[in-house]
DOKEZA-532554 format. One record per residue (C-alpha): residue in three letters; x, y, z. Coordinates in steps of 0.2 Angstrom, whole numbers, plus 2048, in hexadecimal, padded with zeros to 3 digits. Example, Ala and Ser with C-alpha at 12.3 -4.5 7.8 and 13.67 -1.06 7.14 Angstrom:
2
ALA83E7EA827;SER8447FB824;
***
This chain:
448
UNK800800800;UNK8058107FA;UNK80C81E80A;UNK80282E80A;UNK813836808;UNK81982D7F8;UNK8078337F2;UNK80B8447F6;UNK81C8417EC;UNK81583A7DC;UNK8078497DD;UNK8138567DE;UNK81E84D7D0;UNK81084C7C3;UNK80A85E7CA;UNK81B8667C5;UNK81C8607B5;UNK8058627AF;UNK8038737B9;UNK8008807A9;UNK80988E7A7;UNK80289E7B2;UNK7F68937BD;UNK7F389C7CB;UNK7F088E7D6;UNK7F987E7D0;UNK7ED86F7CB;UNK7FA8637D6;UNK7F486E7E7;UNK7E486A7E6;UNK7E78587E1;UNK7F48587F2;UNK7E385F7FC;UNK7D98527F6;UNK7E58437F9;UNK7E984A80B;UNK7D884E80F;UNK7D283C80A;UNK7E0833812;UNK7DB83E824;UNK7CA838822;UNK7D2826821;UNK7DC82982E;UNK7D083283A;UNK7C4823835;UNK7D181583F;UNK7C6812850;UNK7D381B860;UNK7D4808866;UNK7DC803856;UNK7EA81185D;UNK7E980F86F;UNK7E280487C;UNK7D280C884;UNK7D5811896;UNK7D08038A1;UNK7C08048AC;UNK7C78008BB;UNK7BD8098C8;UNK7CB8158D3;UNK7C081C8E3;UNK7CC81C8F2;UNK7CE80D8FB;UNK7C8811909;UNK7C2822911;UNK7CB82D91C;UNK7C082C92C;UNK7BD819929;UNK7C6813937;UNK7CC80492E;UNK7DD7FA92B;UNK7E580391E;UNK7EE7F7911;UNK7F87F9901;UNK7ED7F18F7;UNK7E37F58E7;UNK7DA7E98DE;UNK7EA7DA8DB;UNK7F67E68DE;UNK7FF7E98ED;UNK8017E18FE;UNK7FC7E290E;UNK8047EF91D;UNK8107E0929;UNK81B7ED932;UNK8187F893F;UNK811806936;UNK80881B939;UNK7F5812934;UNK7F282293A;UNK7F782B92E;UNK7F681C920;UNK7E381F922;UNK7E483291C;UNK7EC82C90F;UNK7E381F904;UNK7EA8258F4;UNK7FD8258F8;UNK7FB814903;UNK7F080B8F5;UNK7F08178E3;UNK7E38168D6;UNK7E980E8C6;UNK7EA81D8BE;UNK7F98258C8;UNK8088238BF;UNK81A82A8BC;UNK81D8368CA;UNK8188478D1;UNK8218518DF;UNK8178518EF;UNK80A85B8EE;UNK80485A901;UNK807862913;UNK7FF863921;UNK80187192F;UNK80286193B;UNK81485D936;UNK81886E936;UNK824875945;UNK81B87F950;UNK82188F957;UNK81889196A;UNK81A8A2973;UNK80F8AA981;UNK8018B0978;UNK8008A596A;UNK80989A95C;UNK80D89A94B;UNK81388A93F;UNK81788D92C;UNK81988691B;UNK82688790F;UNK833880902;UNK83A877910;UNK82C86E915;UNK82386D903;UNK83286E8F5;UNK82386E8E6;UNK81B8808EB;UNK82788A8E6;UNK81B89A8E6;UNK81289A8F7;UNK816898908;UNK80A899916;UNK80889C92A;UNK7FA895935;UNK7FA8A0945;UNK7EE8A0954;UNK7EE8B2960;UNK7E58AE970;UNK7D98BA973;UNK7E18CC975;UNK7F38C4970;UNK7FE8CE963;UNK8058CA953;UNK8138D8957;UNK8148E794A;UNK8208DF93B;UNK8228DD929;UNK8278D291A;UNK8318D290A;UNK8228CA903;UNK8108CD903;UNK8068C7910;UNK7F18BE90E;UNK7E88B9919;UNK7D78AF91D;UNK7D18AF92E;UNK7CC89C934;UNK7C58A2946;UNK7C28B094E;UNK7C78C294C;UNK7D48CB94A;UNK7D78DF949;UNK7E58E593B;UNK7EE8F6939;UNK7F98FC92F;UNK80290D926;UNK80A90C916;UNK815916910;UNK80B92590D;UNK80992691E;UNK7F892191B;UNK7EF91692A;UNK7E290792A;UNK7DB8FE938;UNK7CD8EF936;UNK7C48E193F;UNK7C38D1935;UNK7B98C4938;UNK7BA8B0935;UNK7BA8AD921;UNK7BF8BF91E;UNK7D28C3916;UNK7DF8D2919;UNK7EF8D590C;UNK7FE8DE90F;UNK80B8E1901;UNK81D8E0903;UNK8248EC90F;UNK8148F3919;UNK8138F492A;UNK8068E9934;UNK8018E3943;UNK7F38D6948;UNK7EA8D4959;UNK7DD8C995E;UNK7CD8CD965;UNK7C38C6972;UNK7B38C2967;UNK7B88B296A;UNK7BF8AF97C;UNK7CC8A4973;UNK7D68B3968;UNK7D58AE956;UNK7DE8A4948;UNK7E38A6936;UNK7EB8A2928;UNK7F98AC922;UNK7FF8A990E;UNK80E8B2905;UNK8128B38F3;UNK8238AA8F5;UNK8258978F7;UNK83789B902;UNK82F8A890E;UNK8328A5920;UNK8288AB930;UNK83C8AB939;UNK8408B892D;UNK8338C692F;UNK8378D9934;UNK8338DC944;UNK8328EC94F;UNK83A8E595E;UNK8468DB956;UNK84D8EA94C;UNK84C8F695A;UNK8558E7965;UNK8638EB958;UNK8648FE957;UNK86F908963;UNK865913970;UNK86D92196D;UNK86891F95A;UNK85891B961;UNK85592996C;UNK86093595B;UNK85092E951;UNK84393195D;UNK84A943964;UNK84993B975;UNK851939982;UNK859928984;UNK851922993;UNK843922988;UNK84690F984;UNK84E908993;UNK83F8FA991;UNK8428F7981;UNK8408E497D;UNK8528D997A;UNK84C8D196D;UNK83C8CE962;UNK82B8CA969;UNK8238C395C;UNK8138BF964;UNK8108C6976;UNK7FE8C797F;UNK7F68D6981;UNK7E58DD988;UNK7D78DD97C;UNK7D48E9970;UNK7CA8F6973;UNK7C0903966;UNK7CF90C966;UNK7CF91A959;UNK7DE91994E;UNK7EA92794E;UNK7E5934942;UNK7F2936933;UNK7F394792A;UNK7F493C91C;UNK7E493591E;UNK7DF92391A;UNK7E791690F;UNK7DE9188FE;UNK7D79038FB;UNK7D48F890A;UNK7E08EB912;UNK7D18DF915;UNK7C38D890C;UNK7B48D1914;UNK7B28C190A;UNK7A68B8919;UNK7998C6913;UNK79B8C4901;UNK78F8B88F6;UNK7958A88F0;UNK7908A18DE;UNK7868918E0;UNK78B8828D6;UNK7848718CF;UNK78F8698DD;UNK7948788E9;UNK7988898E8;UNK7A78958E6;UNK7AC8A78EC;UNK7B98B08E2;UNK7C58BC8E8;UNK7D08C58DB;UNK7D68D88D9;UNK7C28DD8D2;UNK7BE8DA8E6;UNK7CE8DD8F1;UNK7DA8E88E5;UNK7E68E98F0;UNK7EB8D78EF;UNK7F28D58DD;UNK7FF8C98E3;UNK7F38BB8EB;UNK7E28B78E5;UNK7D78A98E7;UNK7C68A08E8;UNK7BD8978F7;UNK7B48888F1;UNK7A887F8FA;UNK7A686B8F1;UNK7978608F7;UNK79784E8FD;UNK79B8458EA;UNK79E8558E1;UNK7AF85B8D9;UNK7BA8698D5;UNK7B98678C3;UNK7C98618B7;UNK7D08708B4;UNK7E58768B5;UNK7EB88A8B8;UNK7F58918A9;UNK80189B8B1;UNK7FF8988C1;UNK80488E8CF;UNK7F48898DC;UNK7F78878EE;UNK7E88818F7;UNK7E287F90A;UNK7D587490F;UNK7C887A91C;UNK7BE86A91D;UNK7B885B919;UNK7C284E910;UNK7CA8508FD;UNK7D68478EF;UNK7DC84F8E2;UNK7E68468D1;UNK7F58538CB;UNK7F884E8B9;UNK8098548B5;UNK80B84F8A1;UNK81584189C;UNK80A8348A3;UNK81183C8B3;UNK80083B8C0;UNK7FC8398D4;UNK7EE83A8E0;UNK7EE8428EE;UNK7E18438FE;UNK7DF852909;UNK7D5857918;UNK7D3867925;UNK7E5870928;UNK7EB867918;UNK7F587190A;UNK7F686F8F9;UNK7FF8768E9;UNK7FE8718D8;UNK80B8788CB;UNK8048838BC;UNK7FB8788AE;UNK7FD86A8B6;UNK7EB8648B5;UNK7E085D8C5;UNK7CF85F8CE;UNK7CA85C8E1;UNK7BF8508E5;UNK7B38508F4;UNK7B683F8FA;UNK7B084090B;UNK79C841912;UNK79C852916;UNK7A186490E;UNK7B2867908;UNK7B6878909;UNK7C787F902;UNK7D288E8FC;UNK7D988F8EC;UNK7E689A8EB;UNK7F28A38DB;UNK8008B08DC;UNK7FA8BA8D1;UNK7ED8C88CF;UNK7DE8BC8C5;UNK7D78AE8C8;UNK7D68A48B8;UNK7D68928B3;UNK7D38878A4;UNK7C387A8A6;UNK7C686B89E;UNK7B286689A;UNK7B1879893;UNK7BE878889;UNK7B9868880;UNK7A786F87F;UNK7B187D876;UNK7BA872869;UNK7B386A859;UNK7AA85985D;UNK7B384E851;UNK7C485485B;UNK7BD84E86B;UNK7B683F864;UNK7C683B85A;UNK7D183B86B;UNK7C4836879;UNK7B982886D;UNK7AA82F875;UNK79983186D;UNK78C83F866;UNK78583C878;UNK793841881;UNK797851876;UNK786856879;UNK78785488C;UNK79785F88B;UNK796870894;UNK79C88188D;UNK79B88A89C;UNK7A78888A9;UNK7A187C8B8;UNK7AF8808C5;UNK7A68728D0;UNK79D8638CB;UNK78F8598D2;UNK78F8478D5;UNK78D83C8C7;UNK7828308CF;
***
């Protein structure tokens, strides 16, 4: 049987020597169209599993649930083993999908998992405060974070950072100020589910209040996976360092001014209360866009299978480094298939139970399962979604260092392709192309 290729050549022989002198359009090119357009019907006309094997139907739920209290083993289906050493079964149950992977994990992906329960935890009176980072989570290069609880009237002493600070306030509330470098003032009281942002090099301070008699808690996140909560600027640990006699030269005081100056940094300390006191009054007035935004009073977008609050720069405009989305997926519902162009997403769980499949190209995949206080992070385009695998609502943040929040759905962008593409690579059926949504789903009801 004759090549398409030793076609094309013969065509372009014969159409070199017939073509007529001042043709525009030489007969041989549109002999070449019709060859190559009948052998790509030919081709296109070969049934996928004449090319590839179809994926097997092996079912791939988790082998057992988080909460099951069962005996964990590393099995799944014939493959595998049972657990005969001494072993965390612990921690094994949390983890059905590292212990006993679905079939469809393959190649390797870097750890995308950490909990704040592994991480060290800095106590002082008053408080505590553990992190994450690129020592602790090597794959999230883009974001650290801070988990930190005030008890009630406890200080978060006044400081700064090289990188900008978010927060989402998990318990409790907590009263911000700030000046920037205008000389302009803010002060707020945030509650649970509500956010503040501070960009690089603006002063802050963070108190809790006695709303509830146990302080408050949040959750801080910065725009640079190597940050460290050891390496902040703080006032007393830079005024521990000064001269007093610079001090006082700065000041125009007298020296004795700061003979009860701390030795070195407080960090966290405990404190009365805040009261309603008024904020000092600035000649330069007020800072010109808010440093918190109230996202437990703003209106969620219901969804098939949850719902979803976004928080970009159209809401908060002073957060144009850290943006996000909380989303709220129901018993048997999903985050949708969908991957981040640019963007890196770190993601905090706030409850219920999760797994989540990074694919990282390459027949490179891995599952994942995640509960409260967990973190994830998935490189940009590397494609995933988060499944509610547990019997009650899971409730996350997704969070980008970036200024938008944007992401490609993978059922909007095959709705959004012509249907004998998607019917050529997936075998699928008019059915299913009619089923196919164009409008992006973020979250999923279940199936059954």
């Amino acid at each position: 049987m004759f090549s398409t290729r030793f076609l094309y050549i013969l065509v372009l022989a014969s159409g070199a020597i017939a073509a007529p002198a001042g043709s525009s359009v030489p007969s041989f090119v549109s002999r070449v169209a019709s060859i190559s357009s009948h052998a790509t019907e030919v081709l296109s006309a070969i049934p996928e599993v004449q090319t590839v094997a179809p994926a097997s139907d092996k079912a791939n739920a988790p082998m057992w649930a988080q909460n099951s209290n069962s005996t964990p083993e590393a099995i799944n289906g014939q493959l595998g083993g049972t657990i005969i050493s001494a072993d965390d079964t612990l921690l094994d149950e949390q983890n059905p999908d590292l212990v006993a992977p679905p079939s469809t994990d393959s190649g390797s992906v870097g750890n995308a998992k950490w909990s704040f329960s592994l991480s060290h935890n800095r106590i002082q009176t008053g408080g505590w405060a553990r992190q994450q980072n690129l020592d602790v989570m090597p794959l999230a290069t883009n974001m650290a974070s801070v988990n930190m609880r005030l008890a009630a009237g406890a200080v978060r002493e006044l400081h700064w950072h090289s990188t900008a600070e978010w927060a989402y306030v998990l318990k409790g509330s907590t009263v911000v100020t700030s000046v920037n470098t205008d000389g302009q003032v803010y002060a707020d009281k945030v509650n649970e589910g509500d956010l503040w942002y501070f960009p690089p090099g603006i002063p802050h301070s963070l108190q809790a209040t006695n709303d509830d008699p146990s302080g408050t808690e949040f959750l801080l996140v910065f725009d640079n996976g190597d940050f460290s909560e050891d390496s902040t600027f703080q006032l007393t640990d830079w005024t521990a360092h000064i001269p007093k006699e610079v001090l006082a030269k700065n000041f125009q005081i007298n020296v004795s001014a700061f003979n009860n100056i701390p030795s070195k940094e407080l960090y966290i300390f405990p404190a009365a209360p805040p009261e309603d006191e008024q904020l000092p009054l600035s000649p330069e007035g007020y800072v010109p866009s808010n440093f918190t935004y109230k996202l437990s009073q703003s209106s969620a977008t219901p969804l098939s299978g949850g719902s979803i609050k976004i928080f970009d720069t159209s809401v908060f405009p002073v957060a144009n480094t850290i943006v996000g989305a909380l989303v709220t997926v129901e018993p048997g519902a999903m985050r949708e298939l969908h991957w981040h162009p640019t963007q890196p997403e770190w993601s905090y769980f706030l409850s219920g139970e999760a797994r989540m499949t990074l694919f990282a190209s390459s027949a490179n995949a891995r599952t994942f399962d995640y509960r409260s206080g967990d973190i994830g992070y998935v490189p940009p385009s590397y494609g995933h979604y988060v499944e509610n695998t547990g019997n009650t609502t899971l409730q996350f943040l997704e969070m980008f260092n970036s200024d938008v929040v944007e992401d490609i759905s993978l059922q909007q962008w095959l709705a959004l392709t012509p249907p004998s593409l998607v019917k050529g690579h997936l075998g699928v059926d008019d059915t299913f192309i009619a089923h196919l949504n164009k409008t992006k789903q973020y979250v999923v009801g279940s199936s059954s």
